[in-house]
Kinemage of the C-alpha trace (Angstrom):
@kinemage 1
@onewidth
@group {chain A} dominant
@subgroup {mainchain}
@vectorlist {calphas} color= white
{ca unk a 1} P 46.229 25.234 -47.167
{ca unk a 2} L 42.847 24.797 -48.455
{ca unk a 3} L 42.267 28.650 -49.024
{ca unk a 4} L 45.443 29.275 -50.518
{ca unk a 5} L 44.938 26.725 -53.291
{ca unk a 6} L 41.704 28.476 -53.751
{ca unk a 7} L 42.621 31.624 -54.064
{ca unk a 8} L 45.549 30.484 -56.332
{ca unk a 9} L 42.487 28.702 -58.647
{ca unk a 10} L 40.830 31.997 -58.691
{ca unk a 11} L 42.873 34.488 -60.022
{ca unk a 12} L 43.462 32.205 -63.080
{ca unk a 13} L 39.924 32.942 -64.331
{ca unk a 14} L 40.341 37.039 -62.499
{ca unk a 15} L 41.672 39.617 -65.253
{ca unk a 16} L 44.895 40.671 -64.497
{ca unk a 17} L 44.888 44.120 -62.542
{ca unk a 18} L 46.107 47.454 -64.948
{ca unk a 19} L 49.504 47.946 -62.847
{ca unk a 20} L 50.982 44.192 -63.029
{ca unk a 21} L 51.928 44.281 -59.748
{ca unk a 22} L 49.101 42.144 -57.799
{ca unk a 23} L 46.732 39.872 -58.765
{ca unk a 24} L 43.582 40.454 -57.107
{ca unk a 25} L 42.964 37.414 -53.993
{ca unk a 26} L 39.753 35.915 -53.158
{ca unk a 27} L 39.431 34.659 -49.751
{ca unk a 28} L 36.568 32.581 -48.651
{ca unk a 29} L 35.711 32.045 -44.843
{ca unk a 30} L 32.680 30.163 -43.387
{ca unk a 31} L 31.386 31.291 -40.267
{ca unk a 32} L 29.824 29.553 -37.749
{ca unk a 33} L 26.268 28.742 -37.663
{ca unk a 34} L 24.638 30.085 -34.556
{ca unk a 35} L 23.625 26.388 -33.601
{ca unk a 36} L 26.880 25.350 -33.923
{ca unk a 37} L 28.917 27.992 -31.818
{ca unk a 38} L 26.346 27.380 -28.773
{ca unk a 39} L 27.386 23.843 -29.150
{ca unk a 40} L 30.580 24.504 -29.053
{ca unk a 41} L 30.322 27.078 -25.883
{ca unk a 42} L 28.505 24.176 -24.504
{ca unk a 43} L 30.924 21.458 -24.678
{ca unk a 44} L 33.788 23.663 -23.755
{ca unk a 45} L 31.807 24.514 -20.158
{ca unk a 46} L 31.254 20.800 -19.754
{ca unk a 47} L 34.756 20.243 -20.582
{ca unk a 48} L 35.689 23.201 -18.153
{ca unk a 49} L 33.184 21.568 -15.581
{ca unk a 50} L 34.817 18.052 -15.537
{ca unk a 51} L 38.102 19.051 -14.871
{ca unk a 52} L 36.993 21.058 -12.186
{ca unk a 53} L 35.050 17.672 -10.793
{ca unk a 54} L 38.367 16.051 -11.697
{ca unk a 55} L 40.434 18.593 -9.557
{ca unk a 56} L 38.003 18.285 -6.764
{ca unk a 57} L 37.913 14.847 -6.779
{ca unk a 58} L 41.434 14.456 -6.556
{ca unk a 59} L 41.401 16.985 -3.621
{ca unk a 60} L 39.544 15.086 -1.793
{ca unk a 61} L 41.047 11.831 -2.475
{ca unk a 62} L 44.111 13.802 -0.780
{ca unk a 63} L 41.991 14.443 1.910
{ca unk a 64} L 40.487 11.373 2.286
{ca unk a 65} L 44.255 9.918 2.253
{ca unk a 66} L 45.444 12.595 4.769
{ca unk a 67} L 42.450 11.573 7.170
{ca unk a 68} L 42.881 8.030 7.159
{ca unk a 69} L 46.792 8.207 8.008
{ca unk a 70} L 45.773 10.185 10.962
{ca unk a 71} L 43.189 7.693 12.276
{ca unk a 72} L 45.932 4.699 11.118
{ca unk a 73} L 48.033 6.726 13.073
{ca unk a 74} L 46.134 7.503 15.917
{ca unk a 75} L 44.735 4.030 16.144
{ca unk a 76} L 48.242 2.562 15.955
{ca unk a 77} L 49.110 5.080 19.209
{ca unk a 78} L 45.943 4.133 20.915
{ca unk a 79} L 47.167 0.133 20.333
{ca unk a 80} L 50.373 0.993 21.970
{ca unk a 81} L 49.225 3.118 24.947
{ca unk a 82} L 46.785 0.056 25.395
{ca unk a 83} L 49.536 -2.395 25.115
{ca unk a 84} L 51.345 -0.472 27.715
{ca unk a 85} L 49.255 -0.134 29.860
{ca unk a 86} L 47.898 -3.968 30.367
{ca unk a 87} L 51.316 -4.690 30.594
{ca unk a 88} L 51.984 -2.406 33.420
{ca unk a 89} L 48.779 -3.518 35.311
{ca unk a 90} L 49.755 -7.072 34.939
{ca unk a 91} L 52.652 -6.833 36.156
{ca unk a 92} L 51.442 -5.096 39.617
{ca unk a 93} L 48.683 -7.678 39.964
{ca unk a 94} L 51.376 -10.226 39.999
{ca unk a 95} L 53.547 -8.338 42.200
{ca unk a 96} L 50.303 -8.223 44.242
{ca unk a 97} L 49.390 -11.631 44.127
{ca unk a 98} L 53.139 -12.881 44.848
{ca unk a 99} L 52.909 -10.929 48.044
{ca unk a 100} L 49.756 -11.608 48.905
{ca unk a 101} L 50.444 -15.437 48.700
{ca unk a 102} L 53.699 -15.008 50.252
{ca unk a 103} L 52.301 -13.011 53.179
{ca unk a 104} L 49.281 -15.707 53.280
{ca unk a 105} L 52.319 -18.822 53.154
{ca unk a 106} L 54.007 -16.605 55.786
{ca unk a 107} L 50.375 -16.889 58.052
{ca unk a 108} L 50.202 -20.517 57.530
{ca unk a 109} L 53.156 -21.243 57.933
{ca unk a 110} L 53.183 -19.002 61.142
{ca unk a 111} L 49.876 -21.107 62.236
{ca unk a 112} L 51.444 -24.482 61.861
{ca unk a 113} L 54.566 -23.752 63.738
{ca unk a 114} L 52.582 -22.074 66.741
{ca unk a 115} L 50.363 -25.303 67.227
């Protein structure tokens, strides 16, 4: 917008051209300064360079998530197995110690009677 109201200001004070048919156009550009366009390659790297930290962060956050279902998971199987297991060698120490005191009653009771 700014250029075109420029050049329109222009060719007010430009003689008009011998044919009619165009006014002559000034366009005015700035370029860059040298300083500038290294800043500018510079933030766009850093900008490039965060999002890839940003990516890779949230890769491994992923990961990090993945890994700790697997140890929730595997500690949650370990419980169980655990769980099972006392429960299955409790209940053959009692069946043990029922028939051991039974057989003992039995050899008291055996000793008392033969007497």
């Amino acid at each position: 917008m700014t250029i075109l109201k420029l050049t329109s200001n222009v060719t007010r004070f430009l003689p008009p051209t011998r044919n009619g048919w165009s006014s002559p156009r000034v366009f005015v550009t700035a370029s860059p300064k040298l300083s500038q366009s290294n800043k500018e390659k510079e933030v766009e790297e850093a900008c490039e360079n965060v999002k890839q930290a940003a990516a890779a962060v949230k890769e491994g956050t992923k990961v990090v998530k993945k890994t700790s279902e697997y140890v929730k998971d595997a500690a949650a199987s370990t419980a169980e197995s655990v769980n099972k297991m006392t429960k299955e060698v409790t209940d053959k120490a009692k069946d043990i110690v029922t028939e051991a005191a039974k057989a003992t009653t039995e050899v008291i009771k055996n000793r008392i009677v033969n007497k």
